[in-house]
N, C-alpha and C positions, 0 to 999 in steps of 0.2 A: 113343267117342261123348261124349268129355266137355262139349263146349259146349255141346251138347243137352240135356246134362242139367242141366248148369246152368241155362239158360235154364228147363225145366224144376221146377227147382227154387227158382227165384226165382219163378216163379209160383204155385207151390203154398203156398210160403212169405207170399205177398203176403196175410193173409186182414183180409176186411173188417172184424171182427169187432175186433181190434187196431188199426187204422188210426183209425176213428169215435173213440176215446179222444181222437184229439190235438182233438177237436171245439174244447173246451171253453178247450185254450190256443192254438187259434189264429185268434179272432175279430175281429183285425182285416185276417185275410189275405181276399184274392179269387183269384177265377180270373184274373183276369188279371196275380196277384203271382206265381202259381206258379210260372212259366216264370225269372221272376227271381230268386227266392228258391231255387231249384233251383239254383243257378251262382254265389249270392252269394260264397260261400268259394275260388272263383277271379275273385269280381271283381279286377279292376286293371289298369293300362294293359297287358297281353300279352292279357289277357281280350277287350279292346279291340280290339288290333289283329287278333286272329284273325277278330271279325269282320266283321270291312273283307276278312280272304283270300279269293280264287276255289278252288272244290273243290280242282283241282288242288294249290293251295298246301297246304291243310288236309288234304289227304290223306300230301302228304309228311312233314307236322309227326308227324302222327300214327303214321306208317311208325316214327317213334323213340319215339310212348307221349309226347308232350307230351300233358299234363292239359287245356289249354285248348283244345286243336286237335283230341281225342277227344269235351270235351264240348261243344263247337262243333257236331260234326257231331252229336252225339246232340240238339242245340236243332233243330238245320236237319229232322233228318230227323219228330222229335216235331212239329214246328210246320207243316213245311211250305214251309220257306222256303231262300231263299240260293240257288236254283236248282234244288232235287229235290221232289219228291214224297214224300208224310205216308206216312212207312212205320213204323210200330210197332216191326216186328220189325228195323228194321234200327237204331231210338234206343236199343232194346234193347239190339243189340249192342257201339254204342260205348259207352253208359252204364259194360256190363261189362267193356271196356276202362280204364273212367275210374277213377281215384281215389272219386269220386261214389257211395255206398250207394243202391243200385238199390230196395231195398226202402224205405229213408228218401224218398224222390221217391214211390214209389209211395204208402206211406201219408200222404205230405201231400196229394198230388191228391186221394185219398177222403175226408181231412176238409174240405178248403178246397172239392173242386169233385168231385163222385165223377161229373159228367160229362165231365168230362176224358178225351179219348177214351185217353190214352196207361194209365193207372188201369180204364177201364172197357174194354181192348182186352185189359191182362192178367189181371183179374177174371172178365170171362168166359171165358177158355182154362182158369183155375184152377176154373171149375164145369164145363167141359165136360171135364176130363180126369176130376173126381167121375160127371160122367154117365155115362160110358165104365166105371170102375170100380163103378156099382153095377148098370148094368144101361143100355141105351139107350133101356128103354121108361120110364125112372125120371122120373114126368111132374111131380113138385116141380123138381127142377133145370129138367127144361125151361121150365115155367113162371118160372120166376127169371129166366131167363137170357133171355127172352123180355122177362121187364115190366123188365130193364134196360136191352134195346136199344131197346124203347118210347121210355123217356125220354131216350135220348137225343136230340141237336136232330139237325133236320134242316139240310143233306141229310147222313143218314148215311154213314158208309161203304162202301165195296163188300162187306168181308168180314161186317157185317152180314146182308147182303141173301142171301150166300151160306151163313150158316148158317140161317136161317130157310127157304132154297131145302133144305138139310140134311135140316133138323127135317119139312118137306111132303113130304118122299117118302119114298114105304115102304119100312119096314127090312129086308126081305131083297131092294130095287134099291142102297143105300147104299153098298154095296163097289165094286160100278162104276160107281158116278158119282163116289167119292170116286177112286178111282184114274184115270179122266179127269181130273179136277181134279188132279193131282197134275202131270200131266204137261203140262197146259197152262194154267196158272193166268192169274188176272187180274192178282193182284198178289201182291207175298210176304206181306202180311199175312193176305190168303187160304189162302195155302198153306200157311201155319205152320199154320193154323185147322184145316185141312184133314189136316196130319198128325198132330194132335193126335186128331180125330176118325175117321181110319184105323185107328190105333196105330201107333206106333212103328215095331218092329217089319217088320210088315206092310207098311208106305212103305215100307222102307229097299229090302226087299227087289223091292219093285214096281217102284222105281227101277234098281235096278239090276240088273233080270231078265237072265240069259241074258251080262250084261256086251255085247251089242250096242253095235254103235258109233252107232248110233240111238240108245243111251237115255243113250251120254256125253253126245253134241251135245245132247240134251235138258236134261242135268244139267249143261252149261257154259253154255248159253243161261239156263235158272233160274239158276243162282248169281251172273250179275250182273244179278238183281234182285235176290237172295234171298243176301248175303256169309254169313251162319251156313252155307248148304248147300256151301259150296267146302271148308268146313272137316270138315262130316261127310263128301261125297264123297273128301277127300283125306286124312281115317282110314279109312274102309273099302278105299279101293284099298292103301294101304300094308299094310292087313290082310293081302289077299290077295297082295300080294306078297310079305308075310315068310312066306306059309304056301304061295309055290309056286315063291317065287326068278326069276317073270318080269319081266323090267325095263319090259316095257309097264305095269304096273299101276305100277311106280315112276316113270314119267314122266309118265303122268296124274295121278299125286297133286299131284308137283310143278307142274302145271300149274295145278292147283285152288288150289294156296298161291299160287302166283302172284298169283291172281290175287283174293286173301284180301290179300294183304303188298298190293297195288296199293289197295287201300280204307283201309289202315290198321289191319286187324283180324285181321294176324296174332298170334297170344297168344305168349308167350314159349315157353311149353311147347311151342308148334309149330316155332318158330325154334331148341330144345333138340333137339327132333327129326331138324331139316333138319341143323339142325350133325354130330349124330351121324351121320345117315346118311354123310356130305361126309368125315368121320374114316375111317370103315369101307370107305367104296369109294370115295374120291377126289371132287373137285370136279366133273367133269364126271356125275356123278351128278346130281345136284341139279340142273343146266340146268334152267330157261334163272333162276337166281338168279346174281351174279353176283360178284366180287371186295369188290365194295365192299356187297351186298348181307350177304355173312358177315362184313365188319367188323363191320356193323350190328348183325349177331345177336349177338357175341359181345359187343360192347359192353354188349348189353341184358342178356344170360345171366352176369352175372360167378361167379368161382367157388364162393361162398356161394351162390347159386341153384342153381345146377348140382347142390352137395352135397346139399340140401334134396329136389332131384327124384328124383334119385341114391336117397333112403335108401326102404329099402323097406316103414318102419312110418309113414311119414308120408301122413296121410289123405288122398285127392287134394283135399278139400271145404277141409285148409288149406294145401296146395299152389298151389292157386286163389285161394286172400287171398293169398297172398303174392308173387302177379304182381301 
């Protein structure tokens, strides 16, 4: 589950508390410098021409981890623009692809603009995963989290509107409204919202009750909304195939990277993974990746990474810097 919990833990990490300091040095920024200022250190003409590409282009760039064409698509998907829809958790995800300190963006959006939905989208998951942990009737955090989605401008977002629909209904109908929502969400910034307020846990498992071929279709249909869930669906299926040797859980994993590596958001470590598999029981394992797809990974994996992942006192937390 390690990108979850990164993701995770970039949030928890995020606190406002820290961020309000840069107040004071950075008074001649605006909201509307953020987005610029966030990318200035890959300004220059490649910066340029990435964004002149069509998705398609920019996703291939990013298939190889180019710096401008990961945080290209983390601008498109934070803003709303280039042809997709404002998805949080998916600028998220390219961000933690990108060279780009994921926490350095977020603490400037809180000094310069703390209504920046991209700043107050991970601000409140980092109080509601506190709500979760002290108790759900704990009515300070609700209140916070409440008189920050106030201020935000209208029109809000959806996953607003659905945690406030959260917070209005009684806490012992919560489990099953949340697990509805899990399985047919509006958007992914919802859902993230939503398994945050499930637990962990608890989704993982709701998802993939029973391993039904109803709740894969369900988890292929989400995860091109939702690129982080192809990546946990496609560790928990390999879970279970190493722990019962059946090759149907190793072809829907592959299927799930598939279609992770088709976004641009396969991590190295996952590509370390596929490789090894591809070593152990041959190339047609790994279908439908293909010839030129394992150049790719191997290019990306050279053998100092390899050693790094390989060694088995090295923290995954700098494992993770080190993609």
């Amino acid at each position: 589950m390690r990108r979850l919990a990164l993701f995770m833990g970039i949030i928890m990490m995020a606190l406002p508390g820290i961020a309000r300091e840069m107040v004071t040095q950075s008074e001649d920024l605006t909201c509307d410098s953020v987005a610029a200022d966030s990318v200035a250190v890959l300004a220059g003409a490649e910066r340029e021409e990435m964004m002149k590409m069509s998705l398609p282009e920019l996703w291939e760039q990013a298939q190889w981890k180019k710096p401008e064409a990961l945080v290209e698509l983390a601008e498109r998907y934070r803003y709303g623009r280039g042809g997709v829809e404002k998805s949080m958790v998916s600028a998220l995800a390219y961000y933690s692809e990108s060279p780009l300190e994921v926490l350095d963006l977020l603490n400037e959006a809180s000094a310069v603009c703390p209504k920046d939905e991209f700043y107050a989208y991970n601000d409140i998951a980092r109080q509601l995963m506190m709500w979760d942990k002290l108790g759900q009737n704990h009515d300070a955090v609700k209140r916070n989290i409440l008189t920050e989605i106030d201020s935000m401008p209208e029109p809000r977002p959806e996953w607003t509107h659905n945690i406030i629909d959260f917070f209005n209904t009684p806490s012992d109908q919560r489990k099953d409204k949340y697990k509805f929502f899990l399985l047919d969400p509006t958007d992914g910034d919802s859902w993230m919202i939503c398994m945050i307020m499930f637990g962990e846990d608890d989704a993982i498992k709701e998802l993939l009750k029973a391993n039904s071929p109803q709740y894969l279709t369900i988890l292929k249909q989400l995860s091109d909304k939702i690129p982080v869930l192809a990546s946990l669906a496609g560790q928990i299926l390999l879970s279970r195939y190493d722990e019962g040797g059946r090759t149907h859980f190793l072809n829907e994993a592959m299927e799930f990277y598939q279609k992770l590596d088709n976004a641009g958001l396969l991590s190295r470590l996952e590509m370390l993974t596929i490789l090894n598999i591809a070593e152990d029981n041959g190339e047609a394992a790994i279908a439908p990746f293909s010839k030129d797809d394992i150049a790719r990974f191997n290019a990306l994996c050279p053998p100092e990474f390899r050693e790094i992942y390989d060694d088995p006192t090295m923290p995954v937390e700098e494992v993770e810097e080190i993609e």
